[in-house]
TORVOLUM-599500 format. One record per residue: x, y, z of N, C-alpha, C, O in turn; residue in three letters. Coordinates in steps of 0.02 Angstrom, whole numbers, plus 32768, in hexadecimal, padded with zeros to 4 digits. Layout:
BEGIN
XYZXYZXYZXYZALA
...
//
This chain:
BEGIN
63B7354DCE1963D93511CE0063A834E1CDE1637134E2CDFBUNK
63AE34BECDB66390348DCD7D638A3450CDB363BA343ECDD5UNK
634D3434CDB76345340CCDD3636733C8CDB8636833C0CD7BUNK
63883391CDE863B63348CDD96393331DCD92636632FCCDADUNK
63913317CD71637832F1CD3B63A132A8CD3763DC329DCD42UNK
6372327ECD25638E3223CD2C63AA3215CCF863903222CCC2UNK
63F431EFCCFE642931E1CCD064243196CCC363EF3178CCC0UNK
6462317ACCBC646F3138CC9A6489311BCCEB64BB3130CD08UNK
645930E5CD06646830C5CD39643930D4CD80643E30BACDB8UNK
641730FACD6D63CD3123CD986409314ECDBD63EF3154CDF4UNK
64363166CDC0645831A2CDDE644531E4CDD4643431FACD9DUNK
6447320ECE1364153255CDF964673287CDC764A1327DCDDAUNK
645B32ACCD98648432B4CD7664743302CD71644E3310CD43UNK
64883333CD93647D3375CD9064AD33ABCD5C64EA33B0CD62UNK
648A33D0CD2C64B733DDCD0264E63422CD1D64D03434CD53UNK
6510343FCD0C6529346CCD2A653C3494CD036554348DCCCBUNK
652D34D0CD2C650D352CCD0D65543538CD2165743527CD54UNK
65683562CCDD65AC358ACCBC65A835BACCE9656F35D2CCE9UNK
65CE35D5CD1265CD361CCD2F66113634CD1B6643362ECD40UNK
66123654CCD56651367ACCD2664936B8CCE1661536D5CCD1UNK
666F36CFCCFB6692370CCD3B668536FFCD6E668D372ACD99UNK
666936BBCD81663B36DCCDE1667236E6CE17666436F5CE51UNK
66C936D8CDF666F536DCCE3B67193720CE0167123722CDC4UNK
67403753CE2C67673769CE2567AC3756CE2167B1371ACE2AUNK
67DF376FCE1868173750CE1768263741CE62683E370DCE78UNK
68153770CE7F682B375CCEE4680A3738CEEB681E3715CF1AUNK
67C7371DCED1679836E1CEF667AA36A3CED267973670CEEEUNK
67C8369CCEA067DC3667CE6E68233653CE8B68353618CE82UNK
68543685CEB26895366ACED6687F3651CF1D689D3624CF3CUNK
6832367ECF3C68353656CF6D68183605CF72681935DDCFA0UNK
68003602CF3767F235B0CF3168353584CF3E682E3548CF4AUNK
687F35A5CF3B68B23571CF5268903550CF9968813515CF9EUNK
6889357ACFC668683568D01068473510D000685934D7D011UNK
681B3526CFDF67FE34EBCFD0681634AFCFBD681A347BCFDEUNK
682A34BFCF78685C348BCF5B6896346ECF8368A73437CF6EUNK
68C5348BCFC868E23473CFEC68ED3444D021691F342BD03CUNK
6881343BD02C685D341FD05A687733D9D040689433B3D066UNK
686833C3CFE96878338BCFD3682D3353CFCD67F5336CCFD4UNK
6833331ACFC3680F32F7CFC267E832C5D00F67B032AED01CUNK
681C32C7D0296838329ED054682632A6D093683C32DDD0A2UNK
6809328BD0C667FA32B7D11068463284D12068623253D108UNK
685032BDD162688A32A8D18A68803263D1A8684E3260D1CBUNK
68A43226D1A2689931E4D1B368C831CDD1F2690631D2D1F2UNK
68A531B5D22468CF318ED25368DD314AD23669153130D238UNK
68A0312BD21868AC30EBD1F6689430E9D1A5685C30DED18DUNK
68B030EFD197689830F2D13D686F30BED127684330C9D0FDUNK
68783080D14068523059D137680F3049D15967EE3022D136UNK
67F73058D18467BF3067D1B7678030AED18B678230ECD184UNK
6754307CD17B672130B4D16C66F430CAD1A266BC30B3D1ABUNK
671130F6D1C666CA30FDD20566BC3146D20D66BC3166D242UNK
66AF315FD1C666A131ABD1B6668A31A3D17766A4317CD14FUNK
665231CED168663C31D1D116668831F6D0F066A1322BD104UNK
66A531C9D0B366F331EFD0A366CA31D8D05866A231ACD048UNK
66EB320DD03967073223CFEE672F31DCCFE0675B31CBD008UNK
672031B5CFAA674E3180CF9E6772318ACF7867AE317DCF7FUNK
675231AECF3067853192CEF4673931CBCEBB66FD31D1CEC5UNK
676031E6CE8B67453206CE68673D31E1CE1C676831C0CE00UNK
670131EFCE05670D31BACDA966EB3200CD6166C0322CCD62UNK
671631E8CD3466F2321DCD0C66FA31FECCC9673131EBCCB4UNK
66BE31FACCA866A031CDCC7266893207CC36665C3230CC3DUNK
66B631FFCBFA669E322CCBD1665F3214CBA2665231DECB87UNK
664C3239CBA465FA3232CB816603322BCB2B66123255CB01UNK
65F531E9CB2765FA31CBCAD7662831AFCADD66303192CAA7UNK
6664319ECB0E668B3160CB2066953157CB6666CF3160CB79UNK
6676314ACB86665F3144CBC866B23114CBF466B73113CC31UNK
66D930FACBD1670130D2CBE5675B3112CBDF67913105CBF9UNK
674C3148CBBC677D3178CBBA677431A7CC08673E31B7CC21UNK
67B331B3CC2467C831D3CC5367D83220CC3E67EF323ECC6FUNK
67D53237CC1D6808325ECBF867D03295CBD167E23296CB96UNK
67A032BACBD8678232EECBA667A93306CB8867E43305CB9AUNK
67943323CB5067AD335DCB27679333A6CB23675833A1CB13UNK
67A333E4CB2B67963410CB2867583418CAEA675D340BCAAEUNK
671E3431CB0D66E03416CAF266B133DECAE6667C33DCCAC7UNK
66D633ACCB0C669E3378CB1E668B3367CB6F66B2336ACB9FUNK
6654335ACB706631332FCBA9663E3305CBCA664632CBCBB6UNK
6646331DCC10665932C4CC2F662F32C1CC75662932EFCC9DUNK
661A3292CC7965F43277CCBF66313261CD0C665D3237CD17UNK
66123297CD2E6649328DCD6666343272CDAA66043294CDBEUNK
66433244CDD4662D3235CE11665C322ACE3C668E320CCE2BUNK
6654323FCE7666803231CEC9666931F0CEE9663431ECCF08UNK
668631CBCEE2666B3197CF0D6661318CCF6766883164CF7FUNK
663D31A3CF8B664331A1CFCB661B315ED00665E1314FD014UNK
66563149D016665B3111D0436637312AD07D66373167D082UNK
66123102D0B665F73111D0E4661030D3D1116620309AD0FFUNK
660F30E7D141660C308AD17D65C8307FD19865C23061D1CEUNK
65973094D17765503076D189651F3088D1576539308BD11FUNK
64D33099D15864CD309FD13164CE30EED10F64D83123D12DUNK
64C530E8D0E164D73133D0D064AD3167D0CD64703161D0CEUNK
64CA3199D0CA649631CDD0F164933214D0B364C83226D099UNK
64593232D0A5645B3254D07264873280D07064A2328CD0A6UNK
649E32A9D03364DB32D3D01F64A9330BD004646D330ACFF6UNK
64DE333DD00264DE3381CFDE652D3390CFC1655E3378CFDEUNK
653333B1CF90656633C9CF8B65623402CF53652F3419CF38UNK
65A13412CF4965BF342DCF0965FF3437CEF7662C3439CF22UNK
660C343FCEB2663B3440CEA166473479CE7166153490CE56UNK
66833495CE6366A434B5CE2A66C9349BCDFF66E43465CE0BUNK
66D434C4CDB6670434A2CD92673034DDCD856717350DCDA1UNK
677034F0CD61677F3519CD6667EC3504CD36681234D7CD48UNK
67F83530CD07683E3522CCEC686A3528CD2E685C3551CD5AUNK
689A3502CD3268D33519CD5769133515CD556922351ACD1AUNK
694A350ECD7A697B3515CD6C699D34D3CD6D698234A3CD88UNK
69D934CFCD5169E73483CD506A263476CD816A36343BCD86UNK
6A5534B0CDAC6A77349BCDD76A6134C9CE1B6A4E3503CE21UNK
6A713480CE5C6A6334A2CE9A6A1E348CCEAD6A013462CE8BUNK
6A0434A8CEE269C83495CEFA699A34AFCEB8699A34E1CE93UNK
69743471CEBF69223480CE6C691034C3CEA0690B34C5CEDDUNK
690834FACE6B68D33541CE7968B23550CE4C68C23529CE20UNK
688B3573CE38685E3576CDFD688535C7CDE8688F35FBCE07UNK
689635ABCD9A68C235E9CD6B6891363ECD6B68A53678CD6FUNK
6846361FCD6268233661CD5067DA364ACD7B67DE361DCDA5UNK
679B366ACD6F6760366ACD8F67553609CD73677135EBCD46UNK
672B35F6CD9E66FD35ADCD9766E835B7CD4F66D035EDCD3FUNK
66F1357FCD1966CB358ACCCE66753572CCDB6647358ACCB9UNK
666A353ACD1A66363521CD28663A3518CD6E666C3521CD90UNK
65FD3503CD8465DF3510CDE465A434C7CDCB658334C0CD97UNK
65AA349DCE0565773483CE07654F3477CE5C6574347BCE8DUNK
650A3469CE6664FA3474CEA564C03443CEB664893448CE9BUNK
64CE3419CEDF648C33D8CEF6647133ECCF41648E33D3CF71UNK
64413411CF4A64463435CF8363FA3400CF9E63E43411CFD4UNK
63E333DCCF8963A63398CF8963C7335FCFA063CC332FCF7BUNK
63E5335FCFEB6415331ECFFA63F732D1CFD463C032C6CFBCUNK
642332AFCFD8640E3276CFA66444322DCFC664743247CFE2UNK
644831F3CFCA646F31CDCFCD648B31AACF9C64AD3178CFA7UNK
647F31C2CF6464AF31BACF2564FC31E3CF3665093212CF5DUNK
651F31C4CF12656E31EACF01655F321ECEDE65363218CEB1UNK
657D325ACEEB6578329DCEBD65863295CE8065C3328CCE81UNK
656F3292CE3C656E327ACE09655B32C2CDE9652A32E1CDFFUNK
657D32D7CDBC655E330ACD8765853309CD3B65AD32DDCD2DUNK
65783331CD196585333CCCD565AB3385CCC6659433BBCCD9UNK
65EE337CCC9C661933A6CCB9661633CDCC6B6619339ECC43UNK
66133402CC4B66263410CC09664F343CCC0A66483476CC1DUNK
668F3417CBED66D53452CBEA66D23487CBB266B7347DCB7CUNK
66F134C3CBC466F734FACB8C671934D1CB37674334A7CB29UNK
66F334F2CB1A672534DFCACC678034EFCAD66791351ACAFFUNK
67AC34CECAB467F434E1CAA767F8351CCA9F68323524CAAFUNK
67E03557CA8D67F935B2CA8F67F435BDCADB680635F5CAEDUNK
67DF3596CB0767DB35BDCB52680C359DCB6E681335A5CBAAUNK
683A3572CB4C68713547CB7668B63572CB6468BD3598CB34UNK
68EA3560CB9869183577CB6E694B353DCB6769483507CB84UNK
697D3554CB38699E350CCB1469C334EDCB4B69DF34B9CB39UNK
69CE34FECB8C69EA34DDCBB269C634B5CBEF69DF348FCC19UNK
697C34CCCBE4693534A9CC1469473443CBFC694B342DCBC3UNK
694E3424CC2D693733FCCC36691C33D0CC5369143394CC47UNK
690833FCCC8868C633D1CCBB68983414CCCA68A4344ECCB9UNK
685A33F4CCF3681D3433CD0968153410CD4E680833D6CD5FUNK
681E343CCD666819343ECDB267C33426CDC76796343BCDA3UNK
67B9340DCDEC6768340ACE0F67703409CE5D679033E0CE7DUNK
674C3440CE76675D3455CEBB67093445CEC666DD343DCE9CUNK
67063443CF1966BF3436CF1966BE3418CF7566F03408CF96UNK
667A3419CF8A667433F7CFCB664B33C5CFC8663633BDCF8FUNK
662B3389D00566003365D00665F9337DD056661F338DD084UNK
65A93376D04A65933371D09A65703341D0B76535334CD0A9UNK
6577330BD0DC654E32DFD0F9651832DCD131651B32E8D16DUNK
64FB32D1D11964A932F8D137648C332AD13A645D3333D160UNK
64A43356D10E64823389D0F9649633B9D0BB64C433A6D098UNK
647833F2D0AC648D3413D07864BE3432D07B64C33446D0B5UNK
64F13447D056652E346FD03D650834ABD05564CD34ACD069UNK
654334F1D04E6533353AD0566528353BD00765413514CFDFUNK
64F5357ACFF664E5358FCFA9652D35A1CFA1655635BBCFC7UNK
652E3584CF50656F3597CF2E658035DBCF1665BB35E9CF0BUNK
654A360CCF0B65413647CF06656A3667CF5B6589369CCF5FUNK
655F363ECF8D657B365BCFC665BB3657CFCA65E73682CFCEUNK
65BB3611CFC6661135FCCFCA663C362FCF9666733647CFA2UNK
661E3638CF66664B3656CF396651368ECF5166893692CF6BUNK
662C36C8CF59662536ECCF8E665D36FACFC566873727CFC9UNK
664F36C8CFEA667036CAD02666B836B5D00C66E036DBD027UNK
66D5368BCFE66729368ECFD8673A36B7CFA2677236B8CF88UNK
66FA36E4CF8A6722371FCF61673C3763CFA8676B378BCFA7UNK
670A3758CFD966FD3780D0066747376ED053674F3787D08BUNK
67613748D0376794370CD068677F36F0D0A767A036E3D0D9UNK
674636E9D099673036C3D0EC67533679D0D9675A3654D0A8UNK
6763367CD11D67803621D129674235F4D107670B3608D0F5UNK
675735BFD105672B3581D0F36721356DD11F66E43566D122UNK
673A355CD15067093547D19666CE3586D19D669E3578D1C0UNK
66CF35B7D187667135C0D193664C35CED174661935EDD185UNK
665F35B5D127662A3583D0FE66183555D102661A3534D0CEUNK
65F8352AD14965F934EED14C65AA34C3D12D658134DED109UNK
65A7349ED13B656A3459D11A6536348DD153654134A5D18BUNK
64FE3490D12864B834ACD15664A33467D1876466345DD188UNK
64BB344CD19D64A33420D1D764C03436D21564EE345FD215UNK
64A5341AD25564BB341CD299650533FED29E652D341AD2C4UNK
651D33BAD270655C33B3D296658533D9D25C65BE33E6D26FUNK
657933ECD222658F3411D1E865EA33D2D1ED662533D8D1FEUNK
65B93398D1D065F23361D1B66605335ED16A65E1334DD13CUNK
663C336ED1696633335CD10B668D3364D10566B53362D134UNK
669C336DD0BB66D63363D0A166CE338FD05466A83394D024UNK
671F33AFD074672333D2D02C6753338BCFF4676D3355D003UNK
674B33AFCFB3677A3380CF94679033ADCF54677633E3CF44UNK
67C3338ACF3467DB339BCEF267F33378CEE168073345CEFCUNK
67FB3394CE9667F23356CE5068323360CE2B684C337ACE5DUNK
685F3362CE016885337BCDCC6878333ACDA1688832FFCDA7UNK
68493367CD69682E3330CD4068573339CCF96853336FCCDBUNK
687D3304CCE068AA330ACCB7687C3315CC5868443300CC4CUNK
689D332FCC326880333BCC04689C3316CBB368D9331ACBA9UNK
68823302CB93688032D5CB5268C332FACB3868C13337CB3DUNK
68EC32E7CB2669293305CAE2692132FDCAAC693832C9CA93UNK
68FF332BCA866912332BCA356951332ACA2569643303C9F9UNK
6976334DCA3E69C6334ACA0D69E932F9CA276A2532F3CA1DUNK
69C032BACA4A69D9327ACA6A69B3324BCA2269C13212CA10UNK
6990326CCA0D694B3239C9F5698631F0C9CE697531B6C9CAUNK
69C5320CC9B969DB31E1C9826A0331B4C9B96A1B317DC9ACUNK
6A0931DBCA096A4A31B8CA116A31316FCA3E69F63162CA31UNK
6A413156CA566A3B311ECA8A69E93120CAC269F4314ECAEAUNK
69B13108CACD697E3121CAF969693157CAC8692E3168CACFUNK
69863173CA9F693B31B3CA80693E31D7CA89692531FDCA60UNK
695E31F5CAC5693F3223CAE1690E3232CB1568F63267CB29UNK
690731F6CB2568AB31E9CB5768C131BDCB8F68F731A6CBA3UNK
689831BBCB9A68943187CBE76846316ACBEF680E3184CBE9UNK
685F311FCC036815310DCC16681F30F7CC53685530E5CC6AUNK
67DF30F7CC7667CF30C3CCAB67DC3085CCB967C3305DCC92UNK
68063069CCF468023029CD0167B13012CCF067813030CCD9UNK
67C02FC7CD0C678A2FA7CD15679C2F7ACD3767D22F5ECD2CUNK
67722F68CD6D67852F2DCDA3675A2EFACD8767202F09CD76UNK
67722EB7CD7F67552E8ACD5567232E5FCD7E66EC2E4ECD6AUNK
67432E4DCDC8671C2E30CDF5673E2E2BCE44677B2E21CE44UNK
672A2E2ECE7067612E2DCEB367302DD6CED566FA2DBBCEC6UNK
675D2DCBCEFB67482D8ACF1E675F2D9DCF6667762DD1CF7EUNK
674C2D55CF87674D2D5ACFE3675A2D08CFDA67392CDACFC2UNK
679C2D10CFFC67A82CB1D01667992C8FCFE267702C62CFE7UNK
67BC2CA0CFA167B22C87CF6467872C73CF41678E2C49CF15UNK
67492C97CF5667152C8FCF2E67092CD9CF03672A2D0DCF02UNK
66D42CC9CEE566B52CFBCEB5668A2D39CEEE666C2D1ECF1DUNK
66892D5FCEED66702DABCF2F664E2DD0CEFC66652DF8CED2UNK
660D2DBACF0865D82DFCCEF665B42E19CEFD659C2E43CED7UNK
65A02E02CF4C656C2E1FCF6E657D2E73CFA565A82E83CFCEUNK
65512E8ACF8F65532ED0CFAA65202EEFCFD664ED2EEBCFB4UNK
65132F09D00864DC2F1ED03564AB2F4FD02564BF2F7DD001UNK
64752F4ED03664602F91D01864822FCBD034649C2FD4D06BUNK
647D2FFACFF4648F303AD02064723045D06A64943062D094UNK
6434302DD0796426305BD0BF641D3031D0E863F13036D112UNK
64492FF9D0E5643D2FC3D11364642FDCD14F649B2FF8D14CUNK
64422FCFD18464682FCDD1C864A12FAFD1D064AF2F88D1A2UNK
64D12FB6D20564F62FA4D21764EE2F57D23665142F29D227UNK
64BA2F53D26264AD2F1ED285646A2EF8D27264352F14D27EUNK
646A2EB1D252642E2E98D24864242E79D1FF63EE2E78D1E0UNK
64612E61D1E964642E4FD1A564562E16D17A64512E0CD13DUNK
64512DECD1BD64462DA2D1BE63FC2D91D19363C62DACD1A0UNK
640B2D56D15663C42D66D12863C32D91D0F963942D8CD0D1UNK
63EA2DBBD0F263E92E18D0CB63EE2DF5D08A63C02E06D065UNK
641C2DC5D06D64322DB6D01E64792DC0D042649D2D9DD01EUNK
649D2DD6D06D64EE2DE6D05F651C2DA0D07E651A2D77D0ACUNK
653A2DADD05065692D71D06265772D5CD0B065952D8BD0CAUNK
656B2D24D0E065692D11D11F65C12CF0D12E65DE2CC4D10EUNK
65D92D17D16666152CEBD17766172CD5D1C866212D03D1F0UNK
66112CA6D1D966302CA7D22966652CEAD22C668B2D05D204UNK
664A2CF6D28666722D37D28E66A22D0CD2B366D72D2BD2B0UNK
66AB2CD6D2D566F02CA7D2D6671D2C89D2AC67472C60D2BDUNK
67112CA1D26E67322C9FD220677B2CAAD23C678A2CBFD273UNK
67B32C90D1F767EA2CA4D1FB67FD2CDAD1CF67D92CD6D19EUNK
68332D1CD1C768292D39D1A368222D29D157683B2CF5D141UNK
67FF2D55D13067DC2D41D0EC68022D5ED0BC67FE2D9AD0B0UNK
68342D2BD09468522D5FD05D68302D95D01F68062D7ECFF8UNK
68402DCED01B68152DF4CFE968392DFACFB768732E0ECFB9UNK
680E2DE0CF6868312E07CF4068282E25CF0267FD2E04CEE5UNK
683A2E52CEE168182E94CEB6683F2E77CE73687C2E6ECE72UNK
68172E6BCE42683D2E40CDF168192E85CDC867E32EA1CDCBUNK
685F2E8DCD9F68552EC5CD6068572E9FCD0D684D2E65CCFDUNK
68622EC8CCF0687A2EB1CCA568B22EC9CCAC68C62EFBCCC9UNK
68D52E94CC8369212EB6CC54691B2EF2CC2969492F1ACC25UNK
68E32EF8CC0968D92F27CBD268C32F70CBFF68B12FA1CBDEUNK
68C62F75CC5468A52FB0CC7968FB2FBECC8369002FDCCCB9UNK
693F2FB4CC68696F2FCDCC57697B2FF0CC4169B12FE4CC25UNK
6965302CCC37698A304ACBDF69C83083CBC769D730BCCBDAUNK
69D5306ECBB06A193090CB8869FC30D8CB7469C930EFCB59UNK
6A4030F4CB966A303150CB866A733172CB906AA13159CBB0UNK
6A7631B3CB706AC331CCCB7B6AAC31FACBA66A79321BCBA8UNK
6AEB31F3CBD26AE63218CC106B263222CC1C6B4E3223CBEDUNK
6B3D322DCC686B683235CC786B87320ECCC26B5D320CCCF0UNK
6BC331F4CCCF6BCE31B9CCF96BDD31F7CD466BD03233CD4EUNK
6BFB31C6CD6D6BF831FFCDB86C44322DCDA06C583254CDCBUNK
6C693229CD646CA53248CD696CA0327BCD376CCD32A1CD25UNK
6C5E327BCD1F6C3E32B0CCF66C4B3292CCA46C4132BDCC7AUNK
6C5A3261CC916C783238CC586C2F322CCC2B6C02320CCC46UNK
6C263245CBE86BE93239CBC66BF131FACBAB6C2431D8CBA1UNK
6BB931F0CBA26BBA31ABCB736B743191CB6E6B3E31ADCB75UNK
6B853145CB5C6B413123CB526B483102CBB46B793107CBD9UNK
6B1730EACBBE6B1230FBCBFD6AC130BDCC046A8D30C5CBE3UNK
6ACA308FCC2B6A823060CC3E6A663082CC7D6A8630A9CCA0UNK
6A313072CC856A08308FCCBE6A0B3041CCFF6A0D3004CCFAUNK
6A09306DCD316A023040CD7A69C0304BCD96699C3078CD82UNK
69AD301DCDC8696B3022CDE16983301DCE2E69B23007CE4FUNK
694E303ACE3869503044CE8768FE3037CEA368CC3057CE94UNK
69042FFECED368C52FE7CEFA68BD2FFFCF3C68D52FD5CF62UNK
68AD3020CF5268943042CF93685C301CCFB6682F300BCF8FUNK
68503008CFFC68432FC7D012681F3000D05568433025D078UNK
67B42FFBD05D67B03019D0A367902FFDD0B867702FDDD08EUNK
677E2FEFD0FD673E2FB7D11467392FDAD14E67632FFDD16CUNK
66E82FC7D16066C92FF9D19766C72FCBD1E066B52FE6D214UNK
66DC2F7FD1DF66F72F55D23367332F27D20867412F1CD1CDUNK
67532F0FD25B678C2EF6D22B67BC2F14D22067B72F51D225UNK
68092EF4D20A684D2F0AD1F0684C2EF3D1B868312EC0D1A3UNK
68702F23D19A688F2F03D14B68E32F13D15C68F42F39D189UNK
69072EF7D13A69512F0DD14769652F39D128699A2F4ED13FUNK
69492F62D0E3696F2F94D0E369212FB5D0B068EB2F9ED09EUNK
69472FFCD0AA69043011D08E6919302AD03C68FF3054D019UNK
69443009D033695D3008CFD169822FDBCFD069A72FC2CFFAUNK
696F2FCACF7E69882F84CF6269AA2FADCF2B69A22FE9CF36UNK
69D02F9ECEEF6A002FBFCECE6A162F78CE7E6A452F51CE76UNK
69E22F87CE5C69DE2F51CE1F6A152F75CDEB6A0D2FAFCDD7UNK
6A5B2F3ECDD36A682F6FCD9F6A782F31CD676AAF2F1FCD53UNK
6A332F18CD556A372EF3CD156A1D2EADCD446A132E7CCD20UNK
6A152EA6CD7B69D82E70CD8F69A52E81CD8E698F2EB9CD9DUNK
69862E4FCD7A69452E5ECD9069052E4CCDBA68C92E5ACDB6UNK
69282E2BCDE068F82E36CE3D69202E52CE6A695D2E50CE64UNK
68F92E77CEAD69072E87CEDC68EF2E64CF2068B22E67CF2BUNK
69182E44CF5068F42E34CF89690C2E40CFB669412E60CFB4UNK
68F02E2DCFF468F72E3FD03868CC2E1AD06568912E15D056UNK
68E52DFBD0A168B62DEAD0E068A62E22D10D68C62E4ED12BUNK
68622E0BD10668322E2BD151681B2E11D18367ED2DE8D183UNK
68372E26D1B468292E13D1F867FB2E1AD21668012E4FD235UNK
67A92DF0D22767802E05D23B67762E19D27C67952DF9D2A6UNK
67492E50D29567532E69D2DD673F2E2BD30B67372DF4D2F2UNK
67362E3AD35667412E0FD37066E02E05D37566AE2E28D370UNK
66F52DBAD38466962DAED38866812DAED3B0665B2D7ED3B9UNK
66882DD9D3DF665D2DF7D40F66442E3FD3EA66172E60D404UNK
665A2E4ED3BC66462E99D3C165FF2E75D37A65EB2E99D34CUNK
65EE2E43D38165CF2E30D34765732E3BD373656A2E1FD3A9UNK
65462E5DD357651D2E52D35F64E12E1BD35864DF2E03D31FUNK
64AD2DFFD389647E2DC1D36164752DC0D33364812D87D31DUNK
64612DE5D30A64592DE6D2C864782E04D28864622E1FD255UNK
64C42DEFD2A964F52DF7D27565092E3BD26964DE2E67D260UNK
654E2E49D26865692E89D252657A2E90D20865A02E69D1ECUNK
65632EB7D1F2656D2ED9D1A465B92EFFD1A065C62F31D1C2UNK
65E32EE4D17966272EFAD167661A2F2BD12665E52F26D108UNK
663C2F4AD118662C2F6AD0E466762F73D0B866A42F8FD0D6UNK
66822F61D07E66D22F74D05B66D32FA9D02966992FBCD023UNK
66EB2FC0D01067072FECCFE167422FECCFC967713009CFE4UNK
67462FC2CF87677E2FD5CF44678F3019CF226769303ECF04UNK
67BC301DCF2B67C13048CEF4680A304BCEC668423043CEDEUNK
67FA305CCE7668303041CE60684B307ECE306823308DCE04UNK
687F309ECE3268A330C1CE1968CC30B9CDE268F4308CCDECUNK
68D630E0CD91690630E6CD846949310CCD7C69423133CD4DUNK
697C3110CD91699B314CCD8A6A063139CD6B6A193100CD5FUNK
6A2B316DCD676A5E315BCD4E6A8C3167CD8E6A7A317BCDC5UNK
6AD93153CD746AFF3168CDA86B0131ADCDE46B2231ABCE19UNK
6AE531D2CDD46AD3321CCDDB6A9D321ECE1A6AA13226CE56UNK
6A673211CDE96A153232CE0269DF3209CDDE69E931FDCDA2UNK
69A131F1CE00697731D9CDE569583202CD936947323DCD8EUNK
695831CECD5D694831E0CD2B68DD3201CD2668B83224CD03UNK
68DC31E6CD4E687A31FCCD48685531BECD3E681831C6CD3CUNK
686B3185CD3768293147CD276820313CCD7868453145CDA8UNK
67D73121CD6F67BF3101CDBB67A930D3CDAA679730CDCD70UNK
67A13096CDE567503070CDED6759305ACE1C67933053CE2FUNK
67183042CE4D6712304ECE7766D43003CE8466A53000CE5CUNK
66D92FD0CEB966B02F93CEBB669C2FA6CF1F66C22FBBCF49UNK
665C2F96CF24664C2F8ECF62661A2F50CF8765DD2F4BCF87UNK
66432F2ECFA0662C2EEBCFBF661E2EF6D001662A2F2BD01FUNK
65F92EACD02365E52EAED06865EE2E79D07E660B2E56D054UNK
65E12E54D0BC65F92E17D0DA65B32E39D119659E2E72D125UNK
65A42DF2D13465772E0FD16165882DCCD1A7656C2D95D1A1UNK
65AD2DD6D1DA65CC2DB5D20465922D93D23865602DB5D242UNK
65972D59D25465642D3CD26965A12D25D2A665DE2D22D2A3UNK
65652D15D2E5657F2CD5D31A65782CA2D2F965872C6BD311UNK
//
C-alpha cells in the first residue's frame, strides 16, 4: 500500500488502489453482510457519546470542493467523521467502493471498482481520495456507489486482501475483527449519490452540494471554542475552552445555516409524485456528559436549530474542571432519504466548581 500523503488541511489523504476482480460474484453478494451492519452502532441513548461512533460521512469533489455529487470519472475527497467522549485514540481502517443496486438493502452489484487501507493508526478522521470508473462502467440506471468499509479504534483493521478473502470465503465478520486486544471498532456504509447529466437543465442540476453550518452559539452567544483533540477528560481549567459554572442553568444550543444550503431538485415526494422538490436539513445533536432533549432537529426552510442542555450534576465535576465535548452534524436529504451533503462543527465547554 502507498504510503498517506498530506492534503488540503494537514489531513493524511491515502490514495486508493483499483482492485478490479478481487471479489467474485459470491464475495461481492457477501458484502450485503456488511452493508446491513449500517452506519450506526446500536444506541441506548443516541444522544450520549460514550463510545468512539461514526458520526456523519462528507464527500467533496475535487475542483469543486462544495459539490456532494461526483460524476462518473471524477475525484472526490471522502471523510468519516468520528466522535470520541475523550480524547481520541488512533484509528485504522478501510474501506471499499463498489456499483450497486438501487432497491432494498445497499449490496455491491459486481466486484469493489476500488479498496482503500490505513493500517498506520492515526487520530485523524479516515479521509481518502475516491476515483470513480468513467460512464461505460455504469449502467443507465446506476445512481449511487456504495462505500462499505470498517474503522478500528486503537488499532489496525484486518488486511483488506484478508477480509476480501475471508467474505469471498463466507466467514462471518465477527472474525475479521480490529488487530487489538479489545478488537473495538465499527463497520459502516455509504450510498453515495451520483451527479445527473440528463438533470443538468432541470431544477439543482443535477448535483448536490454540501450544507454549511454558518456558526452555532451557547446561551446566545457566539461558540467557538473547541478542545484539543487529545485533551483529557478531566483538567481543562486554563486549556483556552470556554469556562461555565457546573451550577449553571441549562444552556440553550444553537446550529444557524444558510437559506441558500436549501436546494431545489426533482425528486420524488413520500407518495412517489415527481416534481421540483426543496431539500430539508436535518441536525443530529451528541454530547459526551449531560442531556440534550432530543437527538434531531428537522429544518425545512429555517434556518437555526436549537435545543437545551442539561448540565450533569456537579458533583460528578472534577477540581479541575470537566471537559464536555459536542458534535453537530448537519444533513441534507428529501422526503425519502438523505440526499448526501454533510457538515459537521465540534465544540467544547469545560465545567468548573
Amino acid at each position: 500500500m502507498s504510503r498517506p500523503t498530506r492534503g488540503r488541511g494537514g489531513r493524511s489523504r491515502v490514495p486508493v488502489v483499483a482492485r478490479a476482480g478481487a471479489l467474485g460474484l459470491s464475495g461481492a453478494l457477501a458484502l450485503a453482510a456488511l452493508a446491513a451492519l449500517g452506519c450506526a452502532a446500536s444506541l441506548t441513548e443516541p444522544t450520549q457519546l460514550i463510545r468512539p461512533r461514526l458520526l456523519g460521512t462528507r464527500v467533496s469533489v475535487q475542483g469543486d470542493p462544495t459539490r456532494a455529487t461526483p460524476a462518473p470519472g471524477e475525484k472526490a475527497d471522502v471523510t468519516w467523521h468520528v466522535g470520541f467522549p475523550g480524547a481520541r485514540q488512533p484509528m485504522g481502517w478501510f474501506f471499499l467502493a463498489c456499483r450497486t443496486v438501487n432497491l432494498g438493502v445497499p449490496v455491491c452489484a459486481d466486484a469493489p471498482f476500488a479498496v482503500v487501507e490505513h493500517r498506520d493508526p492515526s487520530i485523524e478522521d479516515p479521509t481518502y481520495t475516491l476515483a470513480l470508473p468513467p460512464a461505460s462502467d455504469f449502467g443507465a440506471n446506476d445512481t449511487h456507489v456504495l462505500l462499505l468499509g470498517a474503522v478500528c479504534f486503537g488499532g489496525a483493521p484486518p488486511a483488506v486482501d484478508e477480509v476480501l478473502a475471508g467474505l469471498e470465503a463466507g466467514t462471518p465478520l465477527s472474525a475479521l475483527g480490529c488487530e487489538d486486544p479489545r478488537n473495538e471498532g465499527q463497520f459502516a456504509s455509504y450510498r453515495l449519490l451520483l451527479a445527473n447529466a440528463d438533470e443538468a437543465g432541470e431544477p439543482g442540476g443535477g448535483v448536490n452540494h454540501n450544507p454549511s453550518i454558518a456558526r452555532v452559539a451557547v446561551d446566545g452567544e457566539l461558540w467557538e471554542s473547541d478542545a484539543d483533540p487529545t485533551a483529557p477528560v478531566s483538567g481543562c481549567v486554563g486549556s483556552g475552552v470556554r469556562e461555565l459554572s457546573a451550577s449553571a442553568a441549562p444552556q440553550r444550543l444553537q446550529v444557524f445555516v444558510s437559506s441558500s444550503d436549501f436546494e431545489p431538485f426533482i425528486g420524488e415526494d413520500i407518495e412517489g409524485v415527481r416534481g421540483r422538490r426543496l431539500e430539508q436539513l436535518q441536525v443530529s445533536w451528541t454530547v459526551t456528559a449531560g442531556a440534550l432533549q432530543r437527538p434531531f432537529s428537522f429544518l425545512e426552510g429555517a434556518t437555526f436549530a436549537s435545543q437545551d442542555w442539561t448540565l450533569p450534576p456537579a458533583a460528578a465535576v472534577p477540581p479541575g474542571g470537566l471537559l464536555v465535548r459536542f458534535e453537530m452534524v448537519v444533513r441534507d436529504s428529501d422526503e425519502r432519504a438523505p440526499r448526501g451533503g454533510t457538515d459537521w462543527v465540534s465544540r467544547a465547554l469545560c465545567l468548573v466548581r
